[in-house]
N, C-alpha and C positions, 0 to 999 in steps of 0.2 A: 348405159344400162346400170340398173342401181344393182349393191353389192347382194347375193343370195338371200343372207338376212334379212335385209330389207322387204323382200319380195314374199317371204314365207308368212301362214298365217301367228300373232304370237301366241294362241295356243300351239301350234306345232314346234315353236321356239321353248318353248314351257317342257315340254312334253322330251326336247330336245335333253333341255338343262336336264332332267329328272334323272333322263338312262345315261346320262353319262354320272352323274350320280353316284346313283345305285352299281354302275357297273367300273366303279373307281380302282385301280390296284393300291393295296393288294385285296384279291378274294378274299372274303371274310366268312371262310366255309369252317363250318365246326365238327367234330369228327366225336360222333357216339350219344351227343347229346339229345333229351326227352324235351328238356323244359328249361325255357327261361321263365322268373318270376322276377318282378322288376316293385320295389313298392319305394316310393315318393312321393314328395308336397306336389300338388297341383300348381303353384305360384309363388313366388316371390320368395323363393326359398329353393336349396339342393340347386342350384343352376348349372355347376356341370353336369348332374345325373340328369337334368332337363335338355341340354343343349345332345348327348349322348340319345336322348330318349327319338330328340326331334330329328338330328342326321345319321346317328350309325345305326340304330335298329332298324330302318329303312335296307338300310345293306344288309346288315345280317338276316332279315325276314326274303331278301331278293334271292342271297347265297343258299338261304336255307327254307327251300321254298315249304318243305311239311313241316318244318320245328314249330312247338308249341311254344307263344310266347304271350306270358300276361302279362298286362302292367296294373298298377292298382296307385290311383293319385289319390292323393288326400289333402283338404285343404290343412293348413297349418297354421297353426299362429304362431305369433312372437315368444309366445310363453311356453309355448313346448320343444322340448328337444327328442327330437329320436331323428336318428339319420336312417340315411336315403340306403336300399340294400339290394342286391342281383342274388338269387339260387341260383345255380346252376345244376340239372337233375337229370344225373346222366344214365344211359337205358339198362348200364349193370345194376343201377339203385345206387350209386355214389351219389353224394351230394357235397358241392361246394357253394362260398358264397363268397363275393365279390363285394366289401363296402366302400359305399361311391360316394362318402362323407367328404366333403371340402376336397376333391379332385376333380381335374381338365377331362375334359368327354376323353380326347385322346389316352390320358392312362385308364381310365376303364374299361377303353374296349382294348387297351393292349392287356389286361389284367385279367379280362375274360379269355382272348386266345391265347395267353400263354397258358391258361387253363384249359383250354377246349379245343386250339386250334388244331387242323388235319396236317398231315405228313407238307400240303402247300406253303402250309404257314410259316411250319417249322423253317423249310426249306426258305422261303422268303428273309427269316429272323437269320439264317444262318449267310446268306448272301452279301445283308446289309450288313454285318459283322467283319464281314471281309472289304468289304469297300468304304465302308465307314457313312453309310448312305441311312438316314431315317427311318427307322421302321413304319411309321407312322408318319403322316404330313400333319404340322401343326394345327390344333383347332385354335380356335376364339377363346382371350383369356375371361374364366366367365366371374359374374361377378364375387365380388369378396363376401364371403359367408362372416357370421356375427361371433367372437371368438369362444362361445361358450358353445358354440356350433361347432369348432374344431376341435371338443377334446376326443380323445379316442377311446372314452369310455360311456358314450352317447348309448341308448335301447336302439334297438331297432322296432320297427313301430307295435308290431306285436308286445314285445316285451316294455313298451311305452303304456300299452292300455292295463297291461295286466298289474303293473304297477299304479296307474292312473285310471279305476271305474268308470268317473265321471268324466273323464275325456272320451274316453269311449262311447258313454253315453251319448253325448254332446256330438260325435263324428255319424255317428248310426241316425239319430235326426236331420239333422242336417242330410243326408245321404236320402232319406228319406224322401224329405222336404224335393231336394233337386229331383227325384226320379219324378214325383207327383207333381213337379213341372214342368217335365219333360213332357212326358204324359198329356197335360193340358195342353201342354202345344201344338202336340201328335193331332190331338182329337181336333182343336183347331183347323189345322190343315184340312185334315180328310173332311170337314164339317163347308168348306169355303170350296175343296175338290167337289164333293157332291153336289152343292148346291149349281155349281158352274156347270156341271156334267147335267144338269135334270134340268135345266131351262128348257120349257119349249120353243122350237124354233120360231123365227121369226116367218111371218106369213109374206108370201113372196106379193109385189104387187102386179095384179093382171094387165 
């Protein structure tokens, strides 16, 4: 008899890998927080706050199933600098921020609970202390950012445009541009949906 595996459909396998995932220890429950705001490059660029975007927000949205979290990409080019940046906006009206310039996913999300983490975490942080055990399992080293990318006196993208007009400009068309092609796609679809949907049927023969 072949092994369970084997026998399962691999979406069920898929679906498998995900909640064990999502449901990795430690819980990554946050205690008092409104809001994450998350803003970074779309691509080829900020890769740890990408690689963080793509596996622990998944957890943190699981643990924290009402928290409010946005993210906001932006494409980027070679010629601008502003780093990658986390709010964290928490329901007293405090506000911290977490910068995720040239760092491994695993210190930002440790950077964020030691920020926000619940009485679990703490408890968790204090455990591995005693036993000498990781707090974190390592992630993926991501790739090496450009070194005029690593100083520590980078904007964050806000304070990017407002120093920079015409980049701003230049981000808002482009944004533009992609919605109004989204859009054409949209309409595409429902345009190919309908059409398939309104054939008359075919006349059955006697």
């Amino acid at each position: 008899m072949p092994p369970r595996s084997e026998t399962l459909p691999r979406g069920v396998l898929r679906l498998k890998d995900i909640l064990t995932h999502l449901n990795a220890q430690p819980k990554l429950s946050l205690s008092g927080v409104k809001q994450l705001r998350l803003t970074l490059a779309s691509k080829k660029a900020h890769y740890g706050a990408q690689h963080f975007v793509e596996e622990n927000l998944p957890q943190i949205r699981w643990a924290n199933p009402n928290l409010d979290i946005v993210v906001r990409k932006e494409m980027k080019t070679p010629q601008e600098h502003w780093k990658p940046e986390m709010v964290i906006e928490f329901e007293s009206g405090k506000v911290e921020t977490v910068d995720m310039n040239d760092k491994f996913s695993s210190k930002i999300l440790r950077e964020l609970m030691d920020k926000a983490g619940d009485d679990l975490w703490r408890r968790h942080v204090a455990d591995c202390k005693k036993t000498g055990a990781p707090v974190l399992p390592d992630a993926p080293t991501p790739k090496p950012t450009k070194k005029a990318e690593s100083t520590k006196d980078l904007p964050n993208l806000e304070e990017f445009f407002k120093a920079n007009p015409s980049a701003k400009s230049r981000h808002e068309k482009a944004r533009k541009e992609w919605l109004a092609k989204l859009d054409a796609q949209k309409a595409k679809r429902e345009k190919r949906v309908a059409a398939s949907t309104s054939k008359p049927p075919t006349p059955q023969a006697n």
